[in-house]
Each structure stands twice: as C-alpha cells, then as structure tokens.
N, C-alpha and C positions, 0 to 999 in steps of 0.2 A: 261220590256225588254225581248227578246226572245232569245233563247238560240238554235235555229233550223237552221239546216247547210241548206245551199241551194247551190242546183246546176245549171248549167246549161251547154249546150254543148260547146263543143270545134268547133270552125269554122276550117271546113276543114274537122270534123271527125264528124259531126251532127247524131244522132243516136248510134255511135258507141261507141263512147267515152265523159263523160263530167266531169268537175270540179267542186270544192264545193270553197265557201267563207272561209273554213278553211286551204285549200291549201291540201284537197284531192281530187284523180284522179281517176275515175270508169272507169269500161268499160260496157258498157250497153250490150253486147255481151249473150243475154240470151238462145244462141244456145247447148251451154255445160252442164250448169252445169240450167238453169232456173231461176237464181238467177242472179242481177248484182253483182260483185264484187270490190271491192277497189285494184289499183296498186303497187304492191311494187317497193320502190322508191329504185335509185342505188343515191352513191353521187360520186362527182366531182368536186374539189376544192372547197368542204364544201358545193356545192347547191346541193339540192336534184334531180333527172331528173329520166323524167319516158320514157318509149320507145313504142311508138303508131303506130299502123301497118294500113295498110289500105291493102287488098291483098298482094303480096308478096313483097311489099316495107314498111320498118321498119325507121322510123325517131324518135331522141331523143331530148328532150323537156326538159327544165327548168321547176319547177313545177315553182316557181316564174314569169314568163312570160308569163306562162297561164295562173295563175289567174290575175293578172295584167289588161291582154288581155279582159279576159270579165268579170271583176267585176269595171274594173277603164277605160276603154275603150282602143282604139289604140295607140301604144307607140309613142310618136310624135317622128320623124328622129333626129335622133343624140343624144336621151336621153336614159339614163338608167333606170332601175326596181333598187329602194332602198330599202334595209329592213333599215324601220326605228328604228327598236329596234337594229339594229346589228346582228341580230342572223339570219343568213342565214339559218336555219331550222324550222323561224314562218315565213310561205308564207301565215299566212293568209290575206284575201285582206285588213283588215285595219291598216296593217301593212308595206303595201309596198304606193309607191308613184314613182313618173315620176321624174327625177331631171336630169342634164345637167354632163357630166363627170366630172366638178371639183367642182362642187360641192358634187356629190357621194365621188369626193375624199376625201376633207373638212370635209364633214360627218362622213368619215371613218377613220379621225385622230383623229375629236374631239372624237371619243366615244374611242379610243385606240385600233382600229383593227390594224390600222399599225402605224410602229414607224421606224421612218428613222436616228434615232439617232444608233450611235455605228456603232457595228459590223452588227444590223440588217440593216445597209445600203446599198442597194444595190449594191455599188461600192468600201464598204470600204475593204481596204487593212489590217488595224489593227485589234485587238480587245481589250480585255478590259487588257488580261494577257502582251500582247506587248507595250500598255501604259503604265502599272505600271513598266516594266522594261525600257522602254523609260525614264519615270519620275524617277526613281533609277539612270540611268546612266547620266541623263542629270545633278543631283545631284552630282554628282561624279566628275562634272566636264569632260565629255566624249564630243569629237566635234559633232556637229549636222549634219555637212555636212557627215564626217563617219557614223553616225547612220541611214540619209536619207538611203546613199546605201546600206547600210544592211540590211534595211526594206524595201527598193524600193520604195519609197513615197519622195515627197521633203523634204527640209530644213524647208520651214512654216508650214511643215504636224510637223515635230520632236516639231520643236520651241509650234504652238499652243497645238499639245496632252501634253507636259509639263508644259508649264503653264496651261493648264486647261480651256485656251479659248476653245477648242475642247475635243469632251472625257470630260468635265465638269463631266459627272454624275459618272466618274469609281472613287472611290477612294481603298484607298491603305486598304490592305484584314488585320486583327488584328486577332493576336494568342492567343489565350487566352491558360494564364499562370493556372495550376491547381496546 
C-alpha cells in the first residue's frame, strides 16, 4: 500500500492553486518564493477553510468541499460532504462521502456530535439545576400550574421534568459526607 499524497488542481483555479487526497491545499504560485507552498488553513464552526485569490478577487473555501470535489467527484444537488469519522478536521478524501441532510444529520447523533437532550436543546427553557428544584418542590407538594409560571414552560413541561418522563437523565447531585 502507498503512503504518497497526491494532488491535483482545483477547477476554477487550474495552475494556480491544487489539493491533496489528504485534505492539503498548495498554491503552485512559483513567482515568489520558486517553491510551491502549502495554505494555512483558518477554521469556522470547526471546518477548516482556506482563502483562494485569482487577481484581485479573494473567495473562501471548505477544505472539505474541495477535496470532495475532485477526489470523490461533483456534489450531487441537495447533498452534503460528510466527515465519516466525525472529525471535521480529517478532510482527507477517504474520509468524507456525499449523503442527503438527514441522513448527515442521523450520522451526526449516532456518533454524539449533537445531543438534543436537556438543556442542550435548542429550545429548552430548563436546565438540569431547575429540574432538580422542580423535582424538590413538586416533592414538597408545591402546585404545578404555580411552578409552570414561574418557569414560563407549561403544566406537562413541570408534570414530565418530575416525574422524569422528561429530563430522564438529570438526577439529583449527592454530597458526600467526610
């Protein structure tokens, strides 16, 4: 097996600029310095992106989407570039694949990039320290419809964070005695 990175150019920038099967980005630009050199990459929302100039117009690039582009061919419409391992920092090509948005999304719970449980949910109102007092006072015998409007959430929001149909995974914090 071969262990030898290969490139080839970026369409659009042929000459000037090309990519490697390991998800590095040169600029073949041997004006300056005689030498091609490798891009340093900025990141943005954890993907890597390099910024490729043709004359005086500057456009930036997913390194992800460009190797993609030419080691796995044209992204079919409406599909995503997946890092299959999860790590949105291995762009190298046999690492990513073409998949449909729900299934990137699918892919991206089973491995546990996101989690829509709790507080990290995009819309939740609670979190984990307001449940454990939720579940204190609902103990206590405290009415639920008072505790809705003091949390701003309904009655079935109080009702399931204490019983634990909802919020399941918070339980109550232990002090340990020394």
């Amino acid at each position: 097996m071969s262990c030898h990175e290969q490139w080839a150019s970026i369409k659009g920038y042929e000459g000037i600029y090309a990519v490697s099967d390991l998800g590095n980005v040169m600029s073949m630009n041997y004006a300056k310095s005689g030498l091609p050199g490798l891009l340093a990459f900025s990141k943005s929302r954890g993907y890597l992106s390099v910024e490729l100039q043709t004359g005086p117009v500057k456009k930036r690039f997913t390194v992800h989407r460009l190797v993609a582009e030419v080691f796995i061919g044209p992204r079919p419409e409406g599909q995503h570039v997946n890092h299959i391992d999860g790590d949105k920092g291995n762009n190298a090509a046999v690492n990513l694949e073409y998949v449909t948005p729900s299934e990137n999304q699918k892919h991206s719970f089973r491995l546990g990039l996101q989690c829509n449980k709790g507080e990290r949910h995009s819309q939740a109102k609670l979190n984990e320290e307001k449940v454990r007092d939720i579940r204190r006072r609902v103990a206590a015998g405290e009415n639920l419809n008072a505790l809705a409007r003091e949390f701003d959430v309904s009655r079935a929001t109080i009702y399931y964070a204490s019983t634990g149909k909802r919020w399941g995974h918070v339980v109550e914090k232990c002090e340990i005695i020394q």
